[in-house]
C-alpha positions as CSV (number, residue, x, y, z in Angstrom):
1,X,-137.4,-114.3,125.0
2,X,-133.4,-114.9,124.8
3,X,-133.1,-111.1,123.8
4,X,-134.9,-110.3,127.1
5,X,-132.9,-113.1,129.1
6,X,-129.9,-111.5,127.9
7,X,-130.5,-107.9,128.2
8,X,-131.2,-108.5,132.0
9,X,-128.7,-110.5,132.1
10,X,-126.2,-108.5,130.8
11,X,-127.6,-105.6,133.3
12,X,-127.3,-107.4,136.5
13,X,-123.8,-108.4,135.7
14,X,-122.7,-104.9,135.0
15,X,-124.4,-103.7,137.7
16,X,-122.4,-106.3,140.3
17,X,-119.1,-105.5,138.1
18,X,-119.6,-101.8,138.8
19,X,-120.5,-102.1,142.4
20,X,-117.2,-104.0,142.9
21,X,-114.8,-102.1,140.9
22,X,-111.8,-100.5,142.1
23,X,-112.7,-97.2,142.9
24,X,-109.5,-95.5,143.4
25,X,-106.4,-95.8,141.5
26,X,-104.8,-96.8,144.8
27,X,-106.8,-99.2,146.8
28,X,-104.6,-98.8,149.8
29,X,-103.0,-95.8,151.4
30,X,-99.7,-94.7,149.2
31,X,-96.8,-92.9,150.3
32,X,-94.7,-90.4,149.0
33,X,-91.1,-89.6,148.5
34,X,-89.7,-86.2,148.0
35,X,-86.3,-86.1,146.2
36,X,-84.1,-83.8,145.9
37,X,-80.0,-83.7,144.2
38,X,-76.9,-81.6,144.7
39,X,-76.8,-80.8,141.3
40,X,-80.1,-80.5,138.4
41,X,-81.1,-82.5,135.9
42,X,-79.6,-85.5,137.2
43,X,-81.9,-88.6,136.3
44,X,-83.4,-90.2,139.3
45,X,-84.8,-93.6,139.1
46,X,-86.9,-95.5,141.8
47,X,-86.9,-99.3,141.2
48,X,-85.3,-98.9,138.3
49,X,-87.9,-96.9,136.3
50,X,-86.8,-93.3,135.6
51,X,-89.5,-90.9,137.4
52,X,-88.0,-87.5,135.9
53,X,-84.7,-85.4,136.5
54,X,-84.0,-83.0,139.5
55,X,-85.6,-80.9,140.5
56,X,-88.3,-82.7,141.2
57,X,-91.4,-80.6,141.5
58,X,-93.8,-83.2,143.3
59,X,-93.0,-85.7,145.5
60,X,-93.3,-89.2,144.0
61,X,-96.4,-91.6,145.0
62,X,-95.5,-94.9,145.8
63,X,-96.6,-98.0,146.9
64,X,-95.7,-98.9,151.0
65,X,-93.0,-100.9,151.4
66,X,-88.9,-101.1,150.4
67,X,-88.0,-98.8,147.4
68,X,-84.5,-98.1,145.6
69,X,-83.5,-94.8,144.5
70,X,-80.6,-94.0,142.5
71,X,-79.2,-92.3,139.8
72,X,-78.3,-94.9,137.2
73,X,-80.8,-97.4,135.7
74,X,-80.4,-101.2,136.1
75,X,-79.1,-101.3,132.1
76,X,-76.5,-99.2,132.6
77,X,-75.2,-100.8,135.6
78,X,-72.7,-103.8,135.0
79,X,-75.8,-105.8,135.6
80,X,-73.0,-109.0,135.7
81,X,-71.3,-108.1,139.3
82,X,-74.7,-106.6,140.6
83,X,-75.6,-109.1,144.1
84,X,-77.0,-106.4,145.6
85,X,-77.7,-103.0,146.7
86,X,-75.0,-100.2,145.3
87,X,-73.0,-97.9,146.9
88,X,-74.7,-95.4,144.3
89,X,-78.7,-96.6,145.5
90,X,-80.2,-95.9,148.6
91,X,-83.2,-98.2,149.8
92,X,-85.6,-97.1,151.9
93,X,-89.0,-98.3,153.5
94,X,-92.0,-95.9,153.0
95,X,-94.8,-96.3,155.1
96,X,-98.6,-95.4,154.2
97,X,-99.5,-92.3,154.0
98,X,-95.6,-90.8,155.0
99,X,-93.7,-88.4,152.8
100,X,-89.9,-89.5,152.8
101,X,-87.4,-87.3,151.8
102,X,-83.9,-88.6,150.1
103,X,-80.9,-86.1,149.2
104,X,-78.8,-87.8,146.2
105,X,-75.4,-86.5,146.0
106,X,-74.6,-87.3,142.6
107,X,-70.7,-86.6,142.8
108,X,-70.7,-88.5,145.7
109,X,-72.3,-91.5,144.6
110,X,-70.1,-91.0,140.6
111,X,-67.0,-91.2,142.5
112,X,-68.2,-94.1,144.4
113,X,-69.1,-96.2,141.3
114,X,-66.2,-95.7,139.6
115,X,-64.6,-97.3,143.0
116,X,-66.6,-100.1,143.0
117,X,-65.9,-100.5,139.0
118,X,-61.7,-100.3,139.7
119,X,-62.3,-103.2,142.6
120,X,-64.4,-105.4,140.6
121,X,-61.3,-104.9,137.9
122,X,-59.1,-105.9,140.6
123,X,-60.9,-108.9,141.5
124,X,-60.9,-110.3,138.3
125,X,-57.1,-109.8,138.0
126,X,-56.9,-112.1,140.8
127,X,-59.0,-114.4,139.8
128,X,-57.1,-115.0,136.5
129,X,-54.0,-115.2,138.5
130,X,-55.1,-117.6,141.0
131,X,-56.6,-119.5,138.1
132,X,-53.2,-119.7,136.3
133,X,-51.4,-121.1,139.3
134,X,-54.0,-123.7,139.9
135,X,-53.3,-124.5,136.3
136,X,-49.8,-124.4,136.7
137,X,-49.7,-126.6,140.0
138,X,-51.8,-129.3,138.2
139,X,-49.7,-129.3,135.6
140,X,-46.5,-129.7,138.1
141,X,-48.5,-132.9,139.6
142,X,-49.7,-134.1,136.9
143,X,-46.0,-134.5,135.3
């Protein structure tokens, strides 16, 4: 009698279970982005994970909504001075069902990092030296 109660059961729960299973790998509508760089087999990230190396063949499915793309994963950047979007990303917003289409140019966006590294050096040269004379002026009143 259990063995019965069970085995029906056991069917009308995988029946429900299969009735409301996902049936597509994307329940919503997904877009696409097509990407394409100056230069091949450049390394091309969106959100951080590393979807191939151009050229890209097929455009990339994504979810809708904001996306980074860029040319240099998160580890490699100096995560330390990272508040927000790079000068080597771009973000854009991909709506359901669109194709977007981003052109990376890598020397471009190289030369541009290594900017942005020489000015964070810079800053922190300044902030040593205005540390040192905040130092040095408590010292003076302190005396």
């Amino acid at each position: 009698m259990n063995f019965l109660r069970f085995k029906i059961l056991s069917v009308i729960i995988l029946s429900f279970s299969m009735s409301n299973a996902q049936q597509t790998p994307f329940q919503e509508q997904i877009g696409y982005i097509n990407i394409t760089s100056d230069t091949s087999n450049v390394p091309i990230y969106v959100d951080g994970i590393l979807v191939g190396h151009s050229p890209l063949a097929k455009p990339i499915p994504v979810l809708p909504g904001n996306h980074t793309i860029g040319i240099y994963p998160i580890s490699i950047k100096n995560p330390f001075t990272q508040y927000g979007l790079e000068k080597t990303q771009k973000q854009i917003f991909v709506f359901n069902g669109d194709t977007n289409r981003v052109h990376l140019n890598s020397f471009l966006l190289d030369q541009q990092l290594i900017h942005q590294k020489k000015e964070s050096l810079y800053s922190k040269y300044i902030n040593i030296t205005l540390s040192m004379l905040l130092i040095w002026q408590m010292l003076i009143l302190s005396s």
